[in-house]
C-alpha positions in Angstrom: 13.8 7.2 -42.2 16.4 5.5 -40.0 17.0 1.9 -38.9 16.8 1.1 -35.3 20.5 -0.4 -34.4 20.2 -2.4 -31.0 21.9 -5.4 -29.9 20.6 -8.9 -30.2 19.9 -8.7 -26.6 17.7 -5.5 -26.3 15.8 -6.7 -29.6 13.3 -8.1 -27.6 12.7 -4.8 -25.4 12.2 -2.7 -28.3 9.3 -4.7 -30.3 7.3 -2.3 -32.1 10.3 0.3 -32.5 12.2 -0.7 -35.2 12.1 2.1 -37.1 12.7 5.9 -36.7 10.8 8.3 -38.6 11.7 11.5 -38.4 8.5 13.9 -37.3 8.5 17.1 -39.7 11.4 17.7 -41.7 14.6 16.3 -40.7 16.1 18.0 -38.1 20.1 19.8 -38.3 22.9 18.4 -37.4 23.1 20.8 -34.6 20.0 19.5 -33.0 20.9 15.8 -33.5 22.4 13.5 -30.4 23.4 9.9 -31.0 22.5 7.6 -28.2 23.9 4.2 -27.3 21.9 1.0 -26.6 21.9 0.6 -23.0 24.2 -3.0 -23.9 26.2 -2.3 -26.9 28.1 0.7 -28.9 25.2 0.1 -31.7 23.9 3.6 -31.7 20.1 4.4 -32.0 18.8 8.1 -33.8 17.9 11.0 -31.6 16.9 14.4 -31.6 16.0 17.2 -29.9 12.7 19.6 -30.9 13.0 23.3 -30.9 11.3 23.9 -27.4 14.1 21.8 -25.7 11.9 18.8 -25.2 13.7 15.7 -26.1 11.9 13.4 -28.0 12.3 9.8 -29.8 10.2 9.4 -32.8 9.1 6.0 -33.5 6.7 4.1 -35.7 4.1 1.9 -33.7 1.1 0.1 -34.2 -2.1 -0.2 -32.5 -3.5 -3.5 -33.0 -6.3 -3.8 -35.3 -5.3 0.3 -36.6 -3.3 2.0 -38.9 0.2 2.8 -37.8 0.4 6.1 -35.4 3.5 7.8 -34.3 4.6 7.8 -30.6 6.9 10.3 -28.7 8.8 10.4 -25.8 8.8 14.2 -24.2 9.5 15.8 -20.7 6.0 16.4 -19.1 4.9 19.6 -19.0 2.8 21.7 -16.3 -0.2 21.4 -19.1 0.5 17.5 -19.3 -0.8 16.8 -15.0 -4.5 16.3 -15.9 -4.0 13.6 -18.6 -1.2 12.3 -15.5 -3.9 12.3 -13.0 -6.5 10.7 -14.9 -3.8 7.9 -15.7 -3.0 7.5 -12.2 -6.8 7.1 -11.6 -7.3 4.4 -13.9 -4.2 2.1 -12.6 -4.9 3.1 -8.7 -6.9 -0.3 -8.2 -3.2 -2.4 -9.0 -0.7 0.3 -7.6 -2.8 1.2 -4.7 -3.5 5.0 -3.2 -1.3 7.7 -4.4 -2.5 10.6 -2.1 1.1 13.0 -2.9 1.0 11.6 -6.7 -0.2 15.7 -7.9 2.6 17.3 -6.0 5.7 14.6 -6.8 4.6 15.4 -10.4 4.8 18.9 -10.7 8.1 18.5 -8.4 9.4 16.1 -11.1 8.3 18.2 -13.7 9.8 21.3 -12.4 13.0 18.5 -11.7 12.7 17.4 -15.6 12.5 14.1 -14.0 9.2 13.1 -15.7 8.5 12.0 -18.8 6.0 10.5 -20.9 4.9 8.6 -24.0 2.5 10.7 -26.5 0.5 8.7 -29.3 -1.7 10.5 -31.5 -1.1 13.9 -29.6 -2.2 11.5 -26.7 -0.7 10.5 -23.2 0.1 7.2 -23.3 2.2 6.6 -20.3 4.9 7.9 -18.1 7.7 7.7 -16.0 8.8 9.7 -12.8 13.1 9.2 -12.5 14.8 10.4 -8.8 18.0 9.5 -7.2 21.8 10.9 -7.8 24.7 9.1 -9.3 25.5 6.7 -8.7 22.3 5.4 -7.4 19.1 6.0 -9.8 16.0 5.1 -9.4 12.6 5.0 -11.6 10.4 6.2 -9.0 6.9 5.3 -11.0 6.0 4.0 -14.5 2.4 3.0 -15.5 1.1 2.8 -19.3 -2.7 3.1 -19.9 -4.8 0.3 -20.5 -5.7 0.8 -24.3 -2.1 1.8 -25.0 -0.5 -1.5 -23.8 1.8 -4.1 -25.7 3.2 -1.3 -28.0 6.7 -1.4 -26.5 5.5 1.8 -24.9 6.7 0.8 -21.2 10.3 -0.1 -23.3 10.6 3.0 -24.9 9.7 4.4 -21.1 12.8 2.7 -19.5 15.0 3.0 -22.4 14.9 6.5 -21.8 15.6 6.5 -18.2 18.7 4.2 -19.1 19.8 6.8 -21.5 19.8 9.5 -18.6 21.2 7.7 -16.0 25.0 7.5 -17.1 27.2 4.2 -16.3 28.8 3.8 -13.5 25.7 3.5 -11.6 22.7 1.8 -10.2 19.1 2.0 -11.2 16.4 0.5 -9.1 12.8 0.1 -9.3 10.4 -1.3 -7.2 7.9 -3.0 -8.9 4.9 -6.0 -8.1 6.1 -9.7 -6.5 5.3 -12.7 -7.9 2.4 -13.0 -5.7 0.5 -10.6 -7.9 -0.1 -11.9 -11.3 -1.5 -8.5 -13.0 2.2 -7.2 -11.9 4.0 -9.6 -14.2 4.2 -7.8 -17.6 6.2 -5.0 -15.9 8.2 -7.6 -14.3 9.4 -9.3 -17.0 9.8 -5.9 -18.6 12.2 -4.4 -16.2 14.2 -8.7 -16.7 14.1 -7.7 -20.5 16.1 -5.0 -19.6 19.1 -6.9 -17.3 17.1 -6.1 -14.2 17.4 -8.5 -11.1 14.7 -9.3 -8.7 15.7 -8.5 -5.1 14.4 -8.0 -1.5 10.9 -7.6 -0.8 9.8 -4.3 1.2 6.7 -2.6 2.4 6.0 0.5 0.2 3.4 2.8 1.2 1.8 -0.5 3.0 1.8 -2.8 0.1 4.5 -5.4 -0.6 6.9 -4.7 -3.5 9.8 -5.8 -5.0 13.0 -4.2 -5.3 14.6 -4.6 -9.2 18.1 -3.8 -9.7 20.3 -2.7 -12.7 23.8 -2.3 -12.0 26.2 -0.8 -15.0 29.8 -0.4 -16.0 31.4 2.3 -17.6 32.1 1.2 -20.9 
């Protein structure tokens, strides 16, 4: 077991994470990456599984349970049910997502999706687009029963990590007109986010978030 390292600033985004445990036995130096908080030169544990799908490890709680492991994978082609079926259920806040089947498999195909697995369990996801310098996180939803684990964190923490400074990243995400939108706005703020311009998306209003980072 590892200590999580992250600045005093990203604390906050990561509660629920402060620990690593590896999964298994511990993998080789060979397979091991070291990956920077998004704000700092603290480093935080990584490592990648045999089949090539990156992973975090994680301890994290389910309230009222025992403590469960979550992981953060690239989707897989076997992964678009439990995707569709998570889609379904946050529809009635993010609206109709009639192309959402075929921009997944495209992201997946991409290796620009990823998602959050607790208990051998999709727990949420994340489709990434754009080219450097500007990124953007394209979709991020978490299910319902698997909320306030630092699951949507863990979500953009790995985008960050993927999209390399000098660059951009930009979201758009629910105004302050909606009030079920505001836990993923003040999650993208944990994160140095900025609100921006509203815009019409798909015909409902959203607001544009923006991350802009320096080379270190």
């Amino acid at each position: 077991m590892s200590g999580l390292l992250v600045c005093a600033a990203h604390q906050p985004a990561l509660v629920g994470l402060s620990t690593i445990r590896w999964a298994g036995s511990r993998p080789s130096a060979a397979m091991s990456q070291r990956l920077s908080c998004a704000t700092c030169k603290e480093w935080l544990c990584r490592a990648i599984s045999p089949d090539k799908r990156f992973f975090v490890t994680r301890h994290a709680r389910r309230p009222g349970s025992s403590e469960s492991w979550m992981q953060i994978v690239n989707a897989r082609i076997d992964d678009v049910a439990s995707w569709l079926d998570m889609a379904r259920e946050v529809e009635p806040l993010f609206g109709p997502m009639p192309d959402f089947q075929s921009t997944l498999v495209r992201k997946i195909d991409q290796g620009a999706a990823i998602c959050a697995h607790c208990c051998d369990e999709l727990a949420g996801g994340a489709l990434l687009g754009g080219a450097s310098p500007d990124y953007w996180i394209r979709w991020l939803a978490v299910r319902r029963s698997a909320r306030y684990q630092g699951i949507g964190s863990a979500l953009v923490a790995e985008a960050l990590r993927r999209f390399r400074p000098p660059c951009r990243i930009s979201v758009h995400t629910f105004g302050e007109e909606n009030p079920e939108g505001r836990p993923a706005r003040r999650l993208y703020e944990r994160f140095g986010f900025q609100p921006g311009q509203l815009t019409e998306v798909q015909g409902a209003l959203r607001q544009c978030y923006t991350l802009c980072r320096e080379q270190h």
